[in-house]
C-alpha positions in Angstrom: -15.0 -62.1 23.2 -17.1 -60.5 20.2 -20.3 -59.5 20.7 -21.9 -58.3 17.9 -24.4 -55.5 18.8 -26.7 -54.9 15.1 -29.6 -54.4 15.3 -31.4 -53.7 12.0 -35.0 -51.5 12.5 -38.5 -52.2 10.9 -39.5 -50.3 9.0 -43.5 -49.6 9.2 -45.0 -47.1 7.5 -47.5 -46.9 5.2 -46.0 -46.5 1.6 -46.2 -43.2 0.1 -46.5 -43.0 -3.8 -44.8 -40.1 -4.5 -40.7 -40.8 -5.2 -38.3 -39.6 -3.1 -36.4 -36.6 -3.7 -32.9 -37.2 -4.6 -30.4 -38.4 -1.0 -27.4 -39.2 -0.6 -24.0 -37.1 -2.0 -25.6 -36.0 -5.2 -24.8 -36.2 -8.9 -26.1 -36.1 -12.5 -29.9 -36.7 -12.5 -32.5 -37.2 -15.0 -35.3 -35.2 -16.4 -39.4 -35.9 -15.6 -39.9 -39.9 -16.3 -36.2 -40.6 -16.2 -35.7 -44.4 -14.9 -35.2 -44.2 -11.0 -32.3 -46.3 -9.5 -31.7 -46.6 -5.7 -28.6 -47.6 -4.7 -27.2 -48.5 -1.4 -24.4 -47.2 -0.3 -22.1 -44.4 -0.8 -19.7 -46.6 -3.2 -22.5 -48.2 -4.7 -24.2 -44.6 -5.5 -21.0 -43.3 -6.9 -20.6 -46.3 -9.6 -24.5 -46.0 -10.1 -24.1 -42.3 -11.2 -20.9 -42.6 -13.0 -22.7 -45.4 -15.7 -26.0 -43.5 -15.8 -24.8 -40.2 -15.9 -28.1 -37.5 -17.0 -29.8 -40.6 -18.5 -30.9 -42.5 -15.0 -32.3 -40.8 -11.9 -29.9 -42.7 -9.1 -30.9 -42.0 -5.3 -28.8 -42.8 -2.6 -29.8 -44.2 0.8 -26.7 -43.8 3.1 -24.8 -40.5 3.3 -21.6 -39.7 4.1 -19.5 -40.6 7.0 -22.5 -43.0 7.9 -21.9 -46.5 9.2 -23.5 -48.7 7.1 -23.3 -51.4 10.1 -25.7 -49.5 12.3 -28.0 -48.1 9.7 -31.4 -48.0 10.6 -34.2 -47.8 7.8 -36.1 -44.9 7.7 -39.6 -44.0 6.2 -38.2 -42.4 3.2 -36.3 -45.3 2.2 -39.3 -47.1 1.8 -40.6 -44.3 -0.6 -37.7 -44.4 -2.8 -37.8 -48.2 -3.0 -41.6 -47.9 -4.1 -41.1 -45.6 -6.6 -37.5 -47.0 -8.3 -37.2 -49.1 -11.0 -33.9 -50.9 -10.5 -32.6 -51.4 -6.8 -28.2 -51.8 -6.7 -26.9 -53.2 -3.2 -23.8 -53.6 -2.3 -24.2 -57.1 -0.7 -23.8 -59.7 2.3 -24.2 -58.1 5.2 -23.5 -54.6 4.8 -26.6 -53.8 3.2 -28.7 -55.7 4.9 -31.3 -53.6 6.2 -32.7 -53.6 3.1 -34.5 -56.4 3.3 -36.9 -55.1 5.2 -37.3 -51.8 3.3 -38.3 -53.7 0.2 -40.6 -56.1 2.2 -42.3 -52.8 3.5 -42.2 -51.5 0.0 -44.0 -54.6 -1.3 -41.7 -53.5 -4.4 -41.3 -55.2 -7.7 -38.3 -53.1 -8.8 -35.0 -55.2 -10.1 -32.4 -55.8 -7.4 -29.3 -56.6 -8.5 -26.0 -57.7 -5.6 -22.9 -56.6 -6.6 -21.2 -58.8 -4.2 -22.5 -61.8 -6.4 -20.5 -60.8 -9.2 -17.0 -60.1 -7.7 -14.2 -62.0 -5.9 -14.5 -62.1 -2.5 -12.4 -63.2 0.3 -13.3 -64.6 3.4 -12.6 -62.4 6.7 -13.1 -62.3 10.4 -16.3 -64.9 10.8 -17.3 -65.2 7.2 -17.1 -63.5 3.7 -15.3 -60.0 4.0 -18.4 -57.6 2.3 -16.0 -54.7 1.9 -15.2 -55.8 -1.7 -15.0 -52.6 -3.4 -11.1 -51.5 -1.9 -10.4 -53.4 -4.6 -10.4 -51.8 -7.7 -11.0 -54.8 -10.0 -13.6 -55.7 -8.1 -14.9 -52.2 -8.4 -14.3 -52.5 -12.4 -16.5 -56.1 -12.5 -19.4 -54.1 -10.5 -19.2 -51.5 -12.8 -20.0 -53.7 -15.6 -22.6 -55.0 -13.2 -24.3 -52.1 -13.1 -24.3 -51.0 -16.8 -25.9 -54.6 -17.4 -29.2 -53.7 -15.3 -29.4 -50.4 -16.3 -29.2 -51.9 -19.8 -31.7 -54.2 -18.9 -34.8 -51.6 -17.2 -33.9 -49.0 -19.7 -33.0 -50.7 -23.1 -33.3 -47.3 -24.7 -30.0 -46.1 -23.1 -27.6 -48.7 -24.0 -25.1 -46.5 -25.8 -25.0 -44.4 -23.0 -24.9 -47.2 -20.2 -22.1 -48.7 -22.5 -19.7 -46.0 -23.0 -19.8 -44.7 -19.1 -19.0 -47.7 -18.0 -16.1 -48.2 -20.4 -14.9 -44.8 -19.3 -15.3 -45.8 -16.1 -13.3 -48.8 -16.0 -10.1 -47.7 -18.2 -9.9 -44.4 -15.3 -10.0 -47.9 -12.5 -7.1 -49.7 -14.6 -5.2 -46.3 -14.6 -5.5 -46.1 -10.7 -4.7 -49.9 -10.0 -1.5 -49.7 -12.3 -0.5 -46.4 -10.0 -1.5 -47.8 -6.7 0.6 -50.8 -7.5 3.4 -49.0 -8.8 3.6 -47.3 -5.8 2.9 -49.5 -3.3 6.1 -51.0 -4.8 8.4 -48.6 -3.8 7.5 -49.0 0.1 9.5 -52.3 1.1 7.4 -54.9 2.1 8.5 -54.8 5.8 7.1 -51.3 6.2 4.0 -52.2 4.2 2.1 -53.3 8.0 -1.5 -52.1 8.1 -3.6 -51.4 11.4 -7.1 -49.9 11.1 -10.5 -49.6 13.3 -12.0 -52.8 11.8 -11.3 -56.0 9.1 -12.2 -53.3 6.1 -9.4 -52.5 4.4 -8.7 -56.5 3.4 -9.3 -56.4 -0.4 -7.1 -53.3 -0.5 -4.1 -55.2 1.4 -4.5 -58.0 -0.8 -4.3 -56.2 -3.6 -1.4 -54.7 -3.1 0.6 -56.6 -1.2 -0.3 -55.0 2.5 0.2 -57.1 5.7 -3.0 -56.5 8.2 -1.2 -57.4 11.4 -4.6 -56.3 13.5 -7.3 -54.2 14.0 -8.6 -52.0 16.7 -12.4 -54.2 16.4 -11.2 -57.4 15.4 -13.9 -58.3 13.0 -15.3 -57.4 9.6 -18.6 -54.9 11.1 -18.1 -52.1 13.5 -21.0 -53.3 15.3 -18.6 -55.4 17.5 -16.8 -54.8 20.3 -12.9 -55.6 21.3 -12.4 -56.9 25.0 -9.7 -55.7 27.2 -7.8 -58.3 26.1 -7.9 -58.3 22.9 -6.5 -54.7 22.5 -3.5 -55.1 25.4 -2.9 -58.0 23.0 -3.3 -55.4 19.7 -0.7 -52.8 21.6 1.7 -55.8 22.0 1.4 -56.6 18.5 1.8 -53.0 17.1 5.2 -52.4 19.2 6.8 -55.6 18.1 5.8 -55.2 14.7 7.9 -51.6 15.0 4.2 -50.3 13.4 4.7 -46.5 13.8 1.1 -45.4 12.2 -2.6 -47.0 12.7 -5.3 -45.6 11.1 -8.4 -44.5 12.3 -11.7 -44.6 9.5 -13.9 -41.5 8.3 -17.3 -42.9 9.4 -16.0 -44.6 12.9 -14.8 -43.5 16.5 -11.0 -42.8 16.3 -10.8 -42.5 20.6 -10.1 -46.4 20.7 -7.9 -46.2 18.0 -6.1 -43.1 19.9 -6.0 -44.9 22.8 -3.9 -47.9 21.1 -1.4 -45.6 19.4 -0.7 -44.1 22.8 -0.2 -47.3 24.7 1.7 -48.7 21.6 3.9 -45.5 21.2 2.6 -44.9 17.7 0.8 -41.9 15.6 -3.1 -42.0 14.4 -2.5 -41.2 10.6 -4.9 -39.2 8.3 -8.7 -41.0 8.4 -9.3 -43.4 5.8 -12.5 -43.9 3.8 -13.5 -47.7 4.5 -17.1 -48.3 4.9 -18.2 -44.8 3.7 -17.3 -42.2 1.3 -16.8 -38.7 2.2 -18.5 -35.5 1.7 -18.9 -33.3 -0.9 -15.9 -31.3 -1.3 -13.6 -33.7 0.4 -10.4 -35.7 -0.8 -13.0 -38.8 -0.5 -16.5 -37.8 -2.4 -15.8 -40.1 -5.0 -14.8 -43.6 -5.1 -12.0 -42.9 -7.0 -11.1 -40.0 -4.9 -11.4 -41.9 -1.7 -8.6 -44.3 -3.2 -6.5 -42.3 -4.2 -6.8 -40.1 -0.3 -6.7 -43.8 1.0 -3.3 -44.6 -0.5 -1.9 -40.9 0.1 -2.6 -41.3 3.8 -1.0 -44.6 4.4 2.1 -44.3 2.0 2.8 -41.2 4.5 2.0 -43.4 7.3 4.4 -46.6 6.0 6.9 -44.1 5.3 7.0 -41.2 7.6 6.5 -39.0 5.2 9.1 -39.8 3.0 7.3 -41.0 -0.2 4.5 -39.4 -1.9 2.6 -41.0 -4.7 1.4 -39.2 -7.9 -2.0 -41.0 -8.8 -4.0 -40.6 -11.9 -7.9 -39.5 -11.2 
């Protein structure tokens, strides 16, 4: 059985009034008095700073390659919350430590879900909160996003506005390749296994078949039993699954474990819950896509097909 092991910190300290210095993987940032915007998570950052660009100041809490299943508030996220002006999350319960940062903040600052505004689909034991492997969803955030920003800093509209339209025509381009590609791979060979339910929206999207994963639930703060993965290995050799695929911000020695009892490979990492860090294939979200769907076109194919995506 499950057991789900989070455990999300309080956070007590007293509130500092000076902001935070910039966190998280970096990006364009604004001059003295420029509107502060804390975001989330890594994805949730990366959309942040794509629509602001110079004109917004967005500071990210997570880094990269962290879980954002077992993050644990710290004092400086409190400090950033005090001192922003609009607060992005990425939703449900990914993000959900941050409840008690903005009740320690005693902040006033906008906060605006993203997961409110997309499609979601339901997963292991409730709503699936990894909506943004899916680019449209991504697209609908984005437009999210340029909506508050528009709202806390009327000033920048025409900046907000063409970003985010920018944005969104360079996510089209990248769903119409994935797709296109994706097609080439026949369907029987398009069988996904991964560390945990993350990569659902992705699969769904483009016509993937999720036939297990190494934690059998939608947070990494679970844990399989003995069972469940003799019961995965069973599953991956029938399936004739030659590849599973471990995740950038999780512990790939379960998932080696399986692919050695199931006589398969561990392919190249994939970004799921995190992206990567600077100067990797995955520091953006639109990199980490484009890695993501490198690595398991490989994996579906041996090799064999390669995939020329747009950025």
């Amino acid at each position: 059985m499950l057991r789900p092991r989070r455990t999300i910190a309080a956070v007590s300290v007293a509130v500092a009034t000076a902001a935070l210095g910039a966190c998280g993987s970096g990006g364009d940032t604004a001059g003295a008095g420029g509107t502060v915007v804390v975001a989330t998570t890594t994805q949730v950052g990366d959309f942040a700073r794509a629509v602001a660009g110079r004109r917004a100041d967005v500071r990210q809490i997570l880094t990269a390659n962290s879980d954002p299943h077992a993050y644990e508030p710290r004092p400086s996220d409190v400090r950033a919350v005090t001192g922003a002006k609009l607060v992005v999350r990425s939703g449900g319960d990914l993000d959900a430590w941050l409840d008690a940062v903005m009740r320690n903040a005693g902040s006033d600052a906008r906060t605006v879900e993203l997961i409110d505004a997309v499609r979601t689909r339901r997963g292991a034991g409730g709503v699936d909160p990894h909506w943004w492997q899916d680019p449209h969803d991504a697209a609908i955030a984005v437009s999210r996003i340029r909506d508050a920003l528009v709202a806390a800093d009327p000033g920048g509209r025409a900046t907000y506005v063409a970003n985010a339209a920018a944005y969104r025509r360079r996510l089209r381009r990248l769903d119409r390749a994935i797709a296109a590609c994706m097609r080439r791979i026949p369907a029987r060979d398009r069988r996904l296994v991964t560390d945990h339910d993350a990569l659902g929206y992705y699969a769904d999207r483009y016509g993937i078949e999720v036939i297990g994963t190494v934690i059998p639930a939608l947070s990494t703060q679970a844990q399989a039993s003995a069972g469940e993965v003799a019961r995965l290995v069973r599953t991956i050799r029938r399936a004739g699954v030659t590849t599973i695929f471990s995740e950038s911000s999780a512990n790939a020695k379960l998932a080696r474990a399986i692919a050695r009892d199931a006589g398969a490979t561990v392919g190249s990492a994939l970004y799921a819950d995190s992206l990567g860090p600077q100067g990797s294939a995955g520091a953006t979200y639109i990199g980490s896509l484009q890695a993501n769907t490198r690595a398991l076109v490989a994996g579906f194919t041996g090799g064999r097909t390669h995939c020329d995506l747009p950025g």
